[in-house]
VOFIBA-481247 format. One record per atom (N, C-alpha, C): x, y, z; residue in three letters. Coordinates in steps of 0.001 Angstrom, whole numbers, plus 500000, padded with zeros to 6 digits. Layout:
BEGIN
XYZALA
...
END
This chain:
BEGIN
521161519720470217UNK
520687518366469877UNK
519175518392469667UNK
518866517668468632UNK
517134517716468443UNK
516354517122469228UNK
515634518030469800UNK
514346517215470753UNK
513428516383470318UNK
513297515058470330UNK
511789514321470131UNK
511205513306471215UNK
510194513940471054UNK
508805513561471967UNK
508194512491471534UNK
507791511359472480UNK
506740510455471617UNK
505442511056471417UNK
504694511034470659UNK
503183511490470040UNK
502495511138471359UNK
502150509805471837UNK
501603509518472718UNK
501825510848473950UNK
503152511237474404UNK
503366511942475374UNK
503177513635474887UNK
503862513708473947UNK
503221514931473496UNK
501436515115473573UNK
500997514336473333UNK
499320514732473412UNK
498866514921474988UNK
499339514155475068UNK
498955513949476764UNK
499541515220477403UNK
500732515841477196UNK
501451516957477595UNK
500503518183477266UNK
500063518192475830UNK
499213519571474995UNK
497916519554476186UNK
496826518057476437UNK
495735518320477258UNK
496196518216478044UNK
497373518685479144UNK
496600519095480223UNK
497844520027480957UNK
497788520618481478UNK
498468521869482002UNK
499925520719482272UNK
501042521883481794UNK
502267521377482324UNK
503196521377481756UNK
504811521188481598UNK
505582521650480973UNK
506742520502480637UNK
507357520909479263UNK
508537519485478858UNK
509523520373479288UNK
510498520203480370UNK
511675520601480385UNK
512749520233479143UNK
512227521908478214UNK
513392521779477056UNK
514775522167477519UNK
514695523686478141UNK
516236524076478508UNK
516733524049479786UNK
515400523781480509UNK
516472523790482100UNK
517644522876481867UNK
517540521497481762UNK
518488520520482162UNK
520111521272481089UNK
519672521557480276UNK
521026522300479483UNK
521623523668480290UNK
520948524132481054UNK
521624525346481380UNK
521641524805483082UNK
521334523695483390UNK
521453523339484789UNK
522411522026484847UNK
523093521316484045UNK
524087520452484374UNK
524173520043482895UNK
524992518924482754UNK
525145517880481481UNK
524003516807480884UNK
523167517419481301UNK
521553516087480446UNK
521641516575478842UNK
521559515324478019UNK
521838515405476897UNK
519993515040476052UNK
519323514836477080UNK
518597514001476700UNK
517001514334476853UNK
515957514006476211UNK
514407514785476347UNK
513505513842476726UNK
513398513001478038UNK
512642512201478651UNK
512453512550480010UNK
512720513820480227UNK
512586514448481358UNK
511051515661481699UNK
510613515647482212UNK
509026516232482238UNK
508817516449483241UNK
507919517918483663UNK
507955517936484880UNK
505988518379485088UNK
505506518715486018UNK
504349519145485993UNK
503738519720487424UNK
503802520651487729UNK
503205521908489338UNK
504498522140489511UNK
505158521961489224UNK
506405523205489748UNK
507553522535489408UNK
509227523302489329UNK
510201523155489387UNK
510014521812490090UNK
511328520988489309UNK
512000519433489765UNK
512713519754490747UNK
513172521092491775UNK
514320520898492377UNK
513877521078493467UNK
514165519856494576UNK
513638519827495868UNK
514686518692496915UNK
514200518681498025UNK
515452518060499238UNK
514763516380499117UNK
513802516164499079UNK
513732514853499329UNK
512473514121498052UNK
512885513325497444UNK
512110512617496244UNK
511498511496496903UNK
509951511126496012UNK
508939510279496596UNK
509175508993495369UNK
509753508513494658UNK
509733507554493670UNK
508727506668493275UNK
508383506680492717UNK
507648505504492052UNK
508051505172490629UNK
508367503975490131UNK
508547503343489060UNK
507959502437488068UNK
506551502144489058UNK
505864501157488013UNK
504787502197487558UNK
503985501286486833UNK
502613501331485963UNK
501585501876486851UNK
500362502795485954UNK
499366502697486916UNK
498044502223487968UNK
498708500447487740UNK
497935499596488289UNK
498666499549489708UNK
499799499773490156UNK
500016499984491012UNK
500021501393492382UNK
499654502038491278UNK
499616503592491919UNK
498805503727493082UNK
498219503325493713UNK
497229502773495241UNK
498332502868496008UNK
499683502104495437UNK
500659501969496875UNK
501643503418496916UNK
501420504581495684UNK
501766505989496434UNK
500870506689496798UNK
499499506162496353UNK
498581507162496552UNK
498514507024498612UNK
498329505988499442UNK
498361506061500707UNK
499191506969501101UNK
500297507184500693UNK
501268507814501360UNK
501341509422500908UNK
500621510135499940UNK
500631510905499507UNK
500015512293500525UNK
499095511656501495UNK
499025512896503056UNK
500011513229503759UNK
501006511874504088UNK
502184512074504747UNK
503117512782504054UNK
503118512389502852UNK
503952513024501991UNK
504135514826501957UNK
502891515044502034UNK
502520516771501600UNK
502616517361503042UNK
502790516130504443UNK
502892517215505425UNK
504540517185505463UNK
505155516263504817UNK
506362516289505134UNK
507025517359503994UNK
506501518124503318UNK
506630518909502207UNK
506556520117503252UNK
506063520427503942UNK
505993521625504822UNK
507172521697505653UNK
508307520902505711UNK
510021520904506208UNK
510533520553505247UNK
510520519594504258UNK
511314519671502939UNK
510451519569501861UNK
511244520241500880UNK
510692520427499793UNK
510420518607498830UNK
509152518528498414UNK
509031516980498448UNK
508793517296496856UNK
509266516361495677UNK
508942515790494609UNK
508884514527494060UNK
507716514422493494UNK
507840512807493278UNK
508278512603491896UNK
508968511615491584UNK
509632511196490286UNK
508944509919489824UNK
508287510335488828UNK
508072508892488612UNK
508438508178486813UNK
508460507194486879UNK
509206506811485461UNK
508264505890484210UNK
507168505685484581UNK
505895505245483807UNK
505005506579483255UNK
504197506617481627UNK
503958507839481196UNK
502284508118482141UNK
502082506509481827UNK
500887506748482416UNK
500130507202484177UNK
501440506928484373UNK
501206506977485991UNK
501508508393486096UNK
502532509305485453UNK
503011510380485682UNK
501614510954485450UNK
500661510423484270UNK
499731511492484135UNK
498180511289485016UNK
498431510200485320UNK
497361509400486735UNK
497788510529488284UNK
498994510722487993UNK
499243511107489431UNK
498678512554489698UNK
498423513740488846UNK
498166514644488326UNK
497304515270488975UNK
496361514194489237UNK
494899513964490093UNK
495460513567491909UNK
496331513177491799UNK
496492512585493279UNK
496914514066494665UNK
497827514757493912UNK
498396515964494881UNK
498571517009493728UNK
499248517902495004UNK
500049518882494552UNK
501519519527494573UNK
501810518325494834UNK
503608518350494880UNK
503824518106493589UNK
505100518702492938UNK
505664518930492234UNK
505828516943491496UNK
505523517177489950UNK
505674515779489507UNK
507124516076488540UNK
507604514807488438UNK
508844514782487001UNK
508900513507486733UNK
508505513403485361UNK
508684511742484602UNK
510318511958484590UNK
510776510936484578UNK
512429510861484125UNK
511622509457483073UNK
512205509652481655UNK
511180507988481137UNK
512492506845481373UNK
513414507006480839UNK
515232506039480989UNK
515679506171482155UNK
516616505142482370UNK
517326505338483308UNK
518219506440483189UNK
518878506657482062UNK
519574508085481471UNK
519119509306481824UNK
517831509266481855UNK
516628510449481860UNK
517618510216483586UNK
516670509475484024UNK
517314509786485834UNK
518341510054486291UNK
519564509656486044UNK
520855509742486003UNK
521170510972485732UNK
520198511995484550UNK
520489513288484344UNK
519690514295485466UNK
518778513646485580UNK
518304514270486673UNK
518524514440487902UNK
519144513240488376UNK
519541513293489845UNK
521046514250490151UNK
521812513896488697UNK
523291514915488450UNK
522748516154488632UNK
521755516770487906UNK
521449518277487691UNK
521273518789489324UNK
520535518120490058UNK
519795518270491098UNK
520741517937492802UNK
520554518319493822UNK
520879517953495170UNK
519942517031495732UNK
518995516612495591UNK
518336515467496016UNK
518858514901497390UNK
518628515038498415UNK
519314514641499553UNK
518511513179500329UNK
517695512903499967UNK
516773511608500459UNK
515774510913499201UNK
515437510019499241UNK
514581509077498355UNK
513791508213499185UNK
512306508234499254UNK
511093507230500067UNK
510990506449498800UNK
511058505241499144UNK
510417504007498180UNK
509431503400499091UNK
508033503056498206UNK
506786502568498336UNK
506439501516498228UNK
507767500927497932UNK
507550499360497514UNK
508899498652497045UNK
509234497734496486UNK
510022496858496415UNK
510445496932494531UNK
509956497770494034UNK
510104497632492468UNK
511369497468492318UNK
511881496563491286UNK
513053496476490043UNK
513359497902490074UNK
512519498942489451UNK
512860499914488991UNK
513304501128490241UNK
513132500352491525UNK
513803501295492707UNK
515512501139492227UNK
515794500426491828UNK
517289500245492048UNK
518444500677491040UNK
517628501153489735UNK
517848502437488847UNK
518101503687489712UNK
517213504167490659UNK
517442505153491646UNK
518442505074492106UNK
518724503805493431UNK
519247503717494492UNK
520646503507493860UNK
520954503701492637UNK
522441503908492336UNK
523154505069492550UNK
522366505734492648UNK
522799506864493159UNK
523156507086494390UNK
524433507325494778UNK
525255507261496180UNK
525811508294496754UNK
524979510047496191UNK
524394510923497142UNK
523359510790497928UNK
522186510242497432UNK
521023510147498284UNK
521032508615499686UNK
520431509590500664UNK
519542508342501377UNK
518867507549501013UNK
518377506326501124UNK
517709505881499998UNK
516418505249501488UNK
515187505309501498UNK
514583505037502335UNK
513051504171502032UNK
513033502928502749UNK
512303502013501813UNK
511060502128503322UNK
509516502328502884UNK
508485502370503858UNK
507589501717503463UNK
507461501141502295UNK
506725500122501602UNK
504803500520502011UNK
504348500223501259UNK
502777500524500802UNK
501833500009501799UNK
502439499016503061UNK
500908498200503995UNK
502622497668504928UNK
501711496965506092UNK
502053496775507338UNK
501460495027507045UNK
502470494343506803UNK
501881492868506408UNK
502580491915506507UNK
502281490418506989UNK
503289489563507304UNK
503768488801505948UNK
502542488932504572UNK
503276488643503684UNK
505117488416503529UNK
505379487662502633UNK
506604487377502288UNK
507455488657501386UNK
506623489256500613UNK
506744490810499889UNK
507560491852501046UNK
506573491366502226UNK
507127492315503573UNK
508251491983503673UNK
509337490839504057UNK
510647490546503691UNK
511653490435502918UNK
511826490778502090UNK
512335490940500900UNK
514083490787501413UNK
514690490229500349UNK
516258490483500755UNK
516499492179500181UNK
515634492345499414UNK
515999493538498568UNK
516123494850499759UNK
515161494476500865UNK
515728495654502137UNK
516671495710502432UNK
517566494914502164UNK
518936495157503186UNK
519980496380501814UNK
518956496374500482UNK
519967497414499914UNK
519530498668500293UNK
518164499066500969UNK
518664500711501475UNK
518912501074502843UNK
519350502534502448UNK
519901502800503732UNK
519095503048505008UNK
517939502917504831UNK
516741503016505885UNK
515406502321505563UNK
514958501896506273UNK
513587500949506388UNK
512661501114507693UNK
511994501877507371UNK
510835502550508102UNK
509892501157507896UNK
509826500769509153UNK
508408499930509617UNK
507586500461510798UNK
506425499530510736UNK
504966500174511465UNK
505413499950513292UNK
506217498803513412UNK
506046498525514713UNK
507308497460515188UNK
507194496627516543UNK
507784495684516790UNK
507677494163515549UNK
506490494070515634UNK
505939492982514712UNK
507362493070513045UNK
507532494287512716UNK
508225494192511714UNK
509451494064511507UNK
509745494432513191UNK
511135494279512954UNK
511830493105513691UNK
510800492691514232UNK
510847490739514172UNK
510965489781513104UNK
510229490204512427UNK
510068489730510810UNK
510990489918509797UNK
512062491177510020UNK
512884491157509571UNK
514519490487510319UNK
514525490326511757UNK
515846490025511881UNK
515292488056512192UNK
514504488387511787UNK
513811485918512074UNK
514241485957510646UNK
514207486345509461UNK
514044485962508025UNK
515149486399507311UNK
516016487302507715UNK
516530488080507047UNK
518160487808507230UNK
518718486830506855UNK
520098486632507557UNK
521316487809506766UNK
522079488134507944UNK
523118489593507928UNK
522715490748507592UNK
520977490825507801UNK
520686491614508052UNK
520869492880509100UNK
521245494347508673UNK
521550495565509677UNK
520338495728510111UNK
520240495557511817UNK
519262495764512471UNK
518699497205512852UNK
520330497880512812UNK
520368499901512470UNK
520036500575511822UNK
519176499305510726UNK
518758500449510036UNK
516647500558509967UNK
516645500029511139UNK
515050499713510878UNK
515041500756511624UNK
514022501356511832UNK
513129503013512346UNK
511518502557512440UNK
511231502236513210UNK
509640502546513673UNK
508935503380513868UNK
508141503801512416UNK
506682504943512454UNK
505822504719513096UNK
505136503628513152UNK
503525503514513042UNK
503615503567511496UNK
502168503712511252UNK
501606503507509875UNK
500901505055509866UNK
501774505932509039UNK
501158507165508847UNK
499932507110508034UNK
500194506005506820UNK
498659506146506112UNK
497261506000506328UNK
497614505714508077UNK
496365505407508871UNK
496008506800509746UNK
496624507936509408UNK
496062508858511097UNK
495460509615509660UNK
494831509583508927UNK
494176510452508154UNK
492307509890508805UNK
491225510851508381UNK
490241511301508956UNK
489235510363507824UNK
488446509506508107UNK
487716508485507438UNK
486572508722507603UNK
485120508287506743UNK
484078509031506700UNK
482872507588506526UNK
482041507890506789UNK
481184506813506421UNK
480642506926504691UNK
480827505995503942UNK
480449505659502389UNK
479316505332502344UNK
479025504189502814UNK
477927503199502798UNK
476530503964503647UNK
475380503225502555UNK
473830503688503333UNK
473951502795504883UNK
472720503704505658UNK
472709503283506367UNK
472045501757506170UNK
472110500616507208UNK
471586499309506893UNK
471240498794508158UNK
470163498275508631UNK
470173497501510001UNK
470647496636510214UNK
471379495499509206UNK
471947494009509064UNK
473350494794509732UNK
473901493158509832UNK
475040493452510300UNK
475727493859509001UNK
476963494649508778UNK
477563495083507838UNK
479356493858507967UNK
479375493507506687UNK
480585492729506339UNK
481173492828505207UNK
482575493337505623UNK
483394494061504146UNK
484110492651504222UNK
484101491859502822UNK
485037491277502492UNK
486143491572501501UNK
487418491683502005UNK
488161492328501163UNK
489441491508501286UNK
489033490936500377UNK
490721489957499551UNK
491745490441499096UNK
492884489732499379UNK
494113490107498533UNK
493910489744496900UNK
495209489838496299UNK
495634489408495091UNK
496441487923494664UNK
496397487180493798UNK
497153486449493650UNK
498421486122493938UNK
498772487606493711UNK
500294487634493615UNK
501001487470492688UNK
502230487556492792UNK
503019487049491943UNK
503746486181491439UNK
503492485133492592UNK
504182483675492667UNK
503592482838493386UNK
503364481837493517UNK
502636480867494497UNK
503068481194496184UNK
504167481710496601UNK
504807481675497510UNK
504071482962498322UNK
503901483906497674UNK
503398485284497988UNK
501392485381497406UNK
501059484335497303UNK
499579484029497369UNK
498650483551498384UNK
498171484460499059UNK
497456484239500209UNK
495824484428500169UNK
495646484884498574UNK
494186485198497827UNK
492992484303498523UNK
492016484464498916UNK
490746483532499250UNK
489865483341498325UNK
490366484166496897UNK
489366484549496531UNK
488911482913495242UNK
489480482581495388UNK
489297481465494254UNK
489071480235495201UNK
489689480150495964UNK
489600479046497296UNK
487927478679497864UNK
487664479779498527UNK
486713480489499539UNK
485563481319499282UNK
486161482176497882UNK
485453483486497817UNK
483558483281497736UNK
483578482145496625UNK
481710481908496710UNK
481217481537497627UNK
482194480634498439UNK
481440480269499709UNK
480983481123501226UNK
482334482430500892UNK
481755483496501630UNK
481198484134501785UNK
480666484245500831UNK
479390485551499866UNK
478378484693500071UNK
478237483439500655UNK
476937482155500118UNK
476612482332501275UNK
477514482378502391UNK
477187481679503878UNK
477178483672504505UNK
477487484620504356UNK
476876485743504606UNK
475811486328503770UNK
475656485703503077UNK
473771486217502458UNK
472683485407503016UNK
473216484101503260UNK
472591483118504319UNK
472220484022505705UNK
473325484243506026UNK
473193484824507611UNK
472407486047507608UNK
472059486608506699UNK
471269487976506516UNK
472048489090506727UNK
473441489513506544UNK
474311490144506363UNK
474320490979504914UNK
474263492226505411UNK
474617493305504270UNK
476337493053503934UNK
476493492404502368UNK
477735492117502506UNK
478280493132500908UNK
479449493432501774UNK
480536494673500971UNK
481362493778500292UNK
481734493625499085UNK
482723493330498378UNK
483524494238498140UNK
485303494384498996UNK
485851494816498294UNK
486916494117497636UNK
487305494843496293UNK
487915493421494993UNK
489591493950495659UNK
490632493628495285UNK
492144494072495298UNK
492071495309494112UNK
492565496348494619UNK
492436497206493321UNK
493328496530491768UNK
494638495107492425UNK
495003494808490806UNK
493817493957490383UNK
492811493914490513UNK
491849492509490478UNK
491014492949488589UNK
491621493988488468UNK
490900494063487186UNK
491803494158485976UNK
493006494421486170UNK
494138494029485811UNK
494774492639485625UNK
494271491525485753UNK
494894490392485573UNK
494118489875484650UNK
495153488961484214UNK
494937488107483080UNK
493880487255483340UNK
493057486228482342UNK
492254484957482574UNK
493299484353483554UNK
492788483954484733UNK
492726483061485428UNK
491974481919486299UNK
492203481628487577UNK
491276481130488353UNK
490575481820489334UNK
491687482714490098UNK
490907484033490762UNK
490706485213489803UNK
490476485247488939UNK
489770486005487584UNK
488413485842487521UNK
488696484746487100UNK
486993483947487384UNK
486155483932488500UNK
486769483246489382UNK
486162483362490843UNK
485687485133491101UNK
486551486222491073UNK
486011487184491232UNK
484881487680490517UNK
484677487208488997UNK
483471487395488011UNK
482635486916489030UNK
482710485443489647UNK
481204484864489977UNK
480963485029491441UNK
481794486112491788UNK
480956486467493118UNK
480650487571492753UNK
480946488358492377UNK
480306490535491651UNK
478727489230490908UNK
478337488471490253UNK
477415487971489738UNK
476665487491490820UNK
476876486719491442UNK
476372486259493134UNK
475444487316493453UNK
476770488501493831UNK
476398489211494546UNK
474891490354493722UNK
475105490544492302UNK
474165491273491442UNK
472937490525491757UNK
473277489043491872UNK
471871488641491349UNK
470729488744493125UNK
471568488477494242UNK
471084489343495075UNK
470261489922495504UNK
471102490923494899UNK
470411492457494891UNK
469166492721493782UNK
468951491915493002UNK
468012491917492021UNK
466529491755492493UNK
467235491214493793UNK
465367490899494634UNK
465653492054495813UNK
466428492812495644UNK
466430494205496337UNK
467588493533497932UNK
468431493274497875UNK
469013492848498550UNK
470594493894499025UNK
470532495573498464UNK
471632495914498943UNK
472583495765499412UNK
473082494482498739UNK
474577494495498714UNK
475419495549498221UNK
476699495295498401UNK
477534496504497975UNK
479133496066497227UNK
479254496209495598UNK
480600495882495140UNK
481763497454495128UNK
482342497422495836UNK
483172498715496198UNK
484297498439495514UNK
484621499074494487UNK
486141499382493967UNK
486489500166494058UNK
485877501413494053UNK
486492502886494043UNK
486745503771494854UNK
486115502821496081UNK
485865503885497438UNK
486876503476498340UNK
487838504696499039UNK
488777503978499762UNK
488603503032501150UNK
489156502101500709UNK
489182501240501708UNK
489264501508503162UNK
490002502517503776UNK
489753503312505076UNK
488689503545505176UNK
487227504419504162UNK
486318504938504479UNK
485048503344504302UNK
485383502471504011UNK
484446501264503999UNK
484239500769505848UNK
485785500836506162UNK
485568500116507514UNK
485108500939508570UNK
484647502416508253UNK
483607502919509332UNK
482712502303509423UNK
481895501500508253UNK
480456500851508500UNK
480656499636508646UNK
481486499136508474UNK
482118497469509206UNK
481864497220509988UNK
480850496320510422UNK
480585495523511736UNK
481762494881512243UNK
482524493642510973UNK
483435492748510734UNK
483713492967509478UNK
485117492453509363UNK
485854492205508397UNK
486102491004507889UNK
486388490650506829UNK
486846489269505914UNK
488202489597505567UNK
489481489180505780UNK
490354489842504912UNK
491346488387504814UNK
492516488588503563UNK
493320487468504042UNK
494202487744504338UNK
495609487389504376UNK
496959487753504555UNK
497527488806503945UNK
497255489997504345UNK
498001491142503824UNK
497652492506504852UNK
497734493519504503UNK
497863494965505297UNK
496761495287505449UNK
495668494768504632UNK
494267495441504872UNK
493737494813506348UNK
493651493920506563UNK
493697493504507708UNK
494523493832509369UNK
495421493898508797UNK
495835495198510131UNK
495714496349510093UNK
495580497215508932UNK
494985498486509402UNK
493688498143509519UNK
492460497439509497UNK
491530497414510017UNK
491516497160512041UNK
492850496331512173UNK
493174496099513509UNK
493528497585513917UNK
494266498399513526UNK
494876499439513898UNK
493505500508513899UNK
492828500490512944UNK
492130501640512791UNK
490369500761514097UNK
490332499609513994UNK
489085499426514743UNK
489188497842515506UNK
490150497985516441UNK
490231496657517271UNK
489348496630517742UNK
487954497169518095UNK
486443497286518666UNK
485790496356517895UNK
486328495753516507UNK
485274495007515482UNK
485672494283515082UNK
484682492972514456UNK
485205492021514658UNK
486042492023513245UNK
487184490871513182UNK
488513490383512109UNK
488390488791512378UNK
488105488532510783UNK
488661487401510666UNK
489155486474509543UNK
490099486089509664UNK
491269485731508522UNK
491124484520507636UNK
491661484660506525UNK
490976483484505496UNK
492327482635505726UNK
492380481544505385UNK
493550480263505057UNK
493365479266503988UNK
493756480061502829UNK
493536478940501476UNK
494631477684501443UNK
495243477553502292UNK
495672476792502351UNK
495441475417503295UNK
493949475612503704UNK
493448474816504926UNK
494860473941506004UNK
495774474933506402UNK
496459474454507031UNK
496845475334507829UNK
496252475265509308UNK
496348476731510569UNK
497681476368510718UNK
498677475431510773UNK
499978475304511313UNK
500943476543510244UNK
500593475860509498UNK
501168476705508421UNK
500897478378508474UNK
499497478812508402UNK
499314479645508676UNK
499673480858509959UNK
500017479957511452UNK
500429480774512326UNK
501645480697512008UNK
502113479944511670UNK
503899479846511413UNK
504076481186510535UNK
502917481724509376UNK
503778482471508575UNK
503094484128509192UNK
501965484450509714UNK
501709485415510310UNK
501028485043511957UNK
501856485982513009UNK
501399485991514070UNK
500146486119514780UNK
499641487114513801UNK
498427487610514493UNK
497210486334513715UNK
497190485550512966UNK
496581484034513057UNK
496482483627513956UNK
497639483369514780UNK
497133482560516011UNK
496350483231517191UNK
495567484237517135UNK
494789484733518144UNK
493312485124517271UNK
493298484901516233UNK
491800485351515783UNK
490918484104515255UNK
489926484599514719UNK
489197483412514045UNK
489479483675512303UNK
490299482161511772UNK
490384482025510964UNK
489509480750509823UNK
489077481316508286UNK
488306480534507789UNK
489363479395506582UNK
488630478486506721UNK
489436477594505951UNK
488550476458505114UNK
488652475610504093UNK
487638474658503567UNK
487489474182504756UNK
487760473786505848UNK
487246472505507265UNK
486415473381507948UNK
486802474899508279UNK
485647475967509277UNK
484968476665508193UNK
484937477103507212UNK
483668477328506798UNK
482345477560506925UNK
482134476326507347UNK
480818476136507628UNK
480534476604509128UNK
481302477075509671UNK
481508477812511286UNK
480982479705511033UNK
481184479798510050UNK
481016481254509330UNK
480134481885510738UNK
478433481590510245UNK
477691482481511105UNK
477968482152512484UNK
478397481474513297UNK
478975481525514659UNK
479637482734514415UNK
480737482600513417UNK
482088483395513773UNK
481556484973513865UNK
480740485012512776UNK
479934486348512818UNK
479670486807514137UNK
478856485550514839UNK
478658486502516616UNK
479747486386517472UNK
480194485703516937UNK
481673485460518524UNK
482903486827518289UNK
482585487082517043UNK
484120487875516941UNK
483423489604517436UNK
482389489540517107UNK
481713490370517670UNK
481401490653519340UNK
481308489635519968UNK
480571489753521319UNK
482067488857522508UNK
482724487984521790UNK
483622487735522795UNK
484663488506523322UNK
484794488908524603UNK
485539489588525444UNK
486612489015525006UNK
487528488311525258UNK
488855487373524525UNK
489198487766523464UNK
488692487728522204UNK
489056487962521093UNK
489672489921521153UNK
488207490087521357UNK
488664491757521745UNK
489928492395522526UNK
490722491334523807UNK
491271491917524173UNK
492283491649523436UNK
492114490005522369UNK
493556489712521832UNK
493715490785520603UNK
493023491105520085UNK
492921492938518906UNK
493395493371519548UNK
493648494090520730UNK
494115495189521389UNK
495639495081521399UNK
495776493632522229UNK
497010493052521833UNK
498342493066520395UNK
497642492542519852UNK
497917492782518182UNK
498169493851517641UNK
497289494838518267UNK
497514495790517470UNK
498836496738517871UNK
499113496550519140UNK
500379497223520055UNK
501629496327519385UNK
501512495058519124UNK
502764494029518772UNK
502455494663517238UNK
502017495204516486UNK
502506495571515087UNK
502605496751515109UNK
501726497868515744UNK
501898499233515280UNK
502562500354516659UNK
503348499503517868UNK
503753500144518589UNK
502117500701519369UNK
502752501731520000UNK
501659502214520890UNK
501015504094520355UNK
501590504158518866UNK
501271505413518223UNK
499763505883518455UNK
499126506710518756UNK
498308507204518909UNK
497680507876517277UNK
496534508523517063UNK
496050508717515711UNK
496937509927515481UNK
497367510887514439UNK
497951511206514145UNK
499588511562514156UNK
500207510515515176UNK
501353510663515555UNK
502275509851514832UNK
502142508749514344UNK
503018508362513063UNK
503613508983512027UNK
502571510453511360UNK
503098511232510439UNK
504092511896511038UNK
504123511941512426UNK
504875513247512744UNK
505964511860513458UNK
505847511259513710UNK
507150510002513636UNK
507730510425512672UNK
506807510099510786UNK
507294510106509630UNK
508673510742509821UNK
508536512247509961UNK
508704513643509504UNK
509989513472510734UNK
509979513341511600UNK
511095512965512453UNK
512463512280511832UNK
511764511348511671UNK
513033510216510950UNK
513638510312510038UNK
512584511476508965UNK
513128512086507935UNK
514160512862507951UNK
514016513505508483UNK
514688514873509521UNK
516111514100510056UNK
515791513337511082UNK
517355512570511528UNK
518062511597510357UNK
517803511324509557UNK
517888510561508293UNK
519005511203507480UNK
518125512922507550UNK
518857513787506449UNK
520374514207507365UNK
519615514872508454UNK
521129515074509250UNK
521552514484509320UNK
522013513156509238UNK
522571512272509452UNK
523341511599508262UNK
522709512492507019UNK
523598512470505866UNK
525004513895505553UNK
524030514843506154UNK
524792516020506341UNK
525814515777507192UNK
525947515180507924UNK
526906515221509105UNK
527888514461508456UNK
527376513115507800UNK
528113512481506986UNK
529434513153505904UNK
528444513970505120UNK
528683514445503997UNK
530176516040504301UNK
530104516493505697UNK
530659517043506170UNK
532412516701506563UNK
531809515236507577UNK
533269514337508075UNK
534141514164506780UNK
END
C-alpha cells in the first residue's frame, strides 16, 4: 500500500533526528496505515504515558515527565502522543521513547501490534478515551495538579481503572461529588511532581518577594476561578504600593487565548508592571521559568483556585498563601475548596486589607500551623521524595494485578 506523509510532517521528520515507522508495523501485526512515528527508540514498551492534546497543553506532561523516567527504570515507559506538534515539542522534554499515532486507526494499530500492559493519563482529554478503548490495558488517570477545582472531579474518572490522587483531601472530593462512584479504585501518591530539587531564579532583592500566579479562565464559567480580570490590577496596584518586589506569574494557556476580558486584563498588568520598572523598579514577568523554581524566592504567594497553590502549601507551608475569590462570596468559596476556610482570602470587599495580609500571613503563628494542617489533609504525610516511589509502587501492584487477572 502507498505511503503518504503530510509535507508539514515530513519536514519536521527530515530536521530533526528520528524515524517514520515504514515496515515495522507490517512485519509486526495488521497496521495498514502511515500515521504512526516514532522518535529515541523502538515503540515497544510495558507501560504508555499518553497525551492527546495540542502543545498548549504540554506543561501538564511535562510535570510528570521525572516520575515518569524513574518509573522507566522497572518498566519500560513510552509516551504516545497524537498531536504533530506536541510530538515534536516533546523531543526537548526527555528521553523516553516518543510515537505519534496521528488517527484513532493509527492507535488501534498500534496498541494491536504491541503488549502495552498499563496507560497514565495526565488529564481528562476527549482524546484519552480513543485509548481507553482498549480493554488489554490498565488504564490509569493521575491528572496534571492536586486541586479542588471542578476539572478535579470529573464523572469522566469513574471510566478508568485507577485514579491516583495526592492525598485524603482527594479522595473526599471524589466520593462527596461523585455518585456510584468505585471508591477501590482511588490509590494515594502524594504529588510526585513535587519531590524534584528546585533552585533559586530570581535576583537577589531586600523587599519582600510576591509571586502572583493566577489560574486560567477555563473552559466554562463553572470551572473559572481566574483573578485575573476580577482583581488582577488591583493586586499589582496595592503590592507596588506596599513596596513589594512583585513576580508575575501568567497561566502558561494565558497566551493562547482568544480576545477576551482576562486577555486584556493580563495585557494591563505585564504594562503596569513594565511601566514600573521603567523608574528601575525590578519587578519580575515570569513565563518561562518553572513555577517550582519561582517559589524558592517567595516570601508569599497570590494564587487562585487551582494546584499551584497547594503545591506551594506542600512544597513551603513556612510562607505565607493567600487565595483570591472572584466571586466576592467566602460562603461559596469554602463550600467549593477546603483549604479557603483556614487562610487569608482576597475578594472586591478585602482588597483593600492586602498590605495587612502581607504581614499577618507571614508572622501569624495560627495561620502557619493551619498550612501545616492543610497540607497533611491533601498530600497525606509523604515526605520529599517518597511519592515517586509511591508512584512506582502502585504501578507495580496495578500491573500485577492485571497479570494475575489476565492469568485467572
Amino acid at each position: 500500500m502507498k505511503r503518504v506523509v503530510r509535507s508539514s510532517l515530513r519536514s519536521l521528520l527530515d530536521s530533526r533526528p528520528g524515524r517514520v515507522l515504514r515496515g515495522w508495523l507490517q512485519d509486526s501485526g495488521p497496521a495498514r496505515r502511515s500515521g504512526i512515528h516514532s522518535y529515541g527508540g523502538a515503540p515497544d514498551a510495558e507501560v504508555v504515558a499518553y497525551f492527546g492534546d495540542g502543545p498548549d497543553r504540554l506543561y501538564q506532561l511535562r510535570q510528570w515527565v521525572p516520575a515518569l523516567e524513574r518509573l522507566n527504570e522497572n518498566f519500560r515507559v513510552v509516551v504516545v502522543l497524537r498531536n504533530e506538534r506536541s510530538f515534536a515539542a516533546a523531543k526537548s522534554l526527555t528521553d523516553l521513547p516518543l510515537v505519534l499515532a496521528v488517527s484513532q486507526p493509527d492507535l488501534i494499530d498500534l496498541y494491536t501490534a504491541q503488549d502495552y500492559r498499563l496507560a497514565i493519563y495526565v488529564n481528562n482529554s476527549m482524546r484519552n478515551f480513543q485509548s481507553m478503548a482498549e480493554p488489554a490495558i490498565i488504564h490509569v488517570h493521575v491528572d496534571h495538579g492536586e486541586s479542588d477545582k471542578t476539572s478535579s472531579i470529573s464523572n469522566q474518572l469513574k471510566a478508568y481503572d485507577k485514579v491516583f490522587v495526592a492525598g485524603p483531601a482527594a479522595k473526599e472530593r471524589c466520593e462527596r461529588v461523585l455518585w456510584g462512584f468505585d471508591e477501590t479504585k482511588l490509590v494515594e501518591i502524594g504529588r510526585p511532581p513535587l519531590d524534584g530539587e528546585f533552585v533559586s531564579v530570581l535576583p537577589r532583592d531586600s523587599r519582600q518577594t510576591v509571586v502572583y500566579a493566577p489560574t486560567w479562565e477555563g473552559e466554562n464559567d463553572s470551572n473559572n476561578f481566574t483573578s485575573v480580570d476580577v482583581l488582577g490590577l488591583q493586586i499589582i496596584e496595592s503590592l507596588l504600593a506596599a513596596n513589594a518586589r512583585v513576580v508575575y506569574r501568567p497561566h502558561p494557556r494565558t497566551a493562547d487565548l482568544s480576545e477576551s476580558d482576562f486577555a486584556a486584563a493580563d495585557r494591563a498588568i505585564r504594562a503596569q508592571i513594565d511601566e514600573a520598572n521603567e523608574s528601575g523598579g525590578s519587578h519580575v514577568i515570569s513565563a518561562e521559568e518553572n513555577i517550582l523554581d519561582l517559589f524558592v524566592d517567595a516570601d508569599v504567594l497570590i494564587a487562585d483556585i487551582s494546584s499551584v497553590g497547594l503545591d506551594f502549601l506542600y512544597l513551603h507551608p513556612e510562607k505565607g498563601l493567600i487565595l483570591t475569590d472572584r466571586h466576592n462570596d467566602p460562603q461559596r468559596l469554602e463550600a467549593s475548596s477546603p483549604i479557603a476556610s483556614k487562610l487569608e482570602s482576597l475578594s472586591l470587599d478585602t482588597i483593600a486589607g492586602l498590605p495587612r495580609m502581607l504581614e499577618s500571613v507571614v508572622t501569624d503563628e495560627s495561620q502557619s500551623a493551619a498550612r501545616r494542617q492543610l497540607k497533611e489533609h491533601y498530600f497525606g504525610v509523604a515526605s520529599a521524595g517518597e511519592a515517586t516511589e509511591l508512584f512506582v509502587e502502585a504501578v507495580e501492584n496495578a500491573v500485577r494485578e492485571r497479570e494475575s487477572t489476565r492469568r485467572s
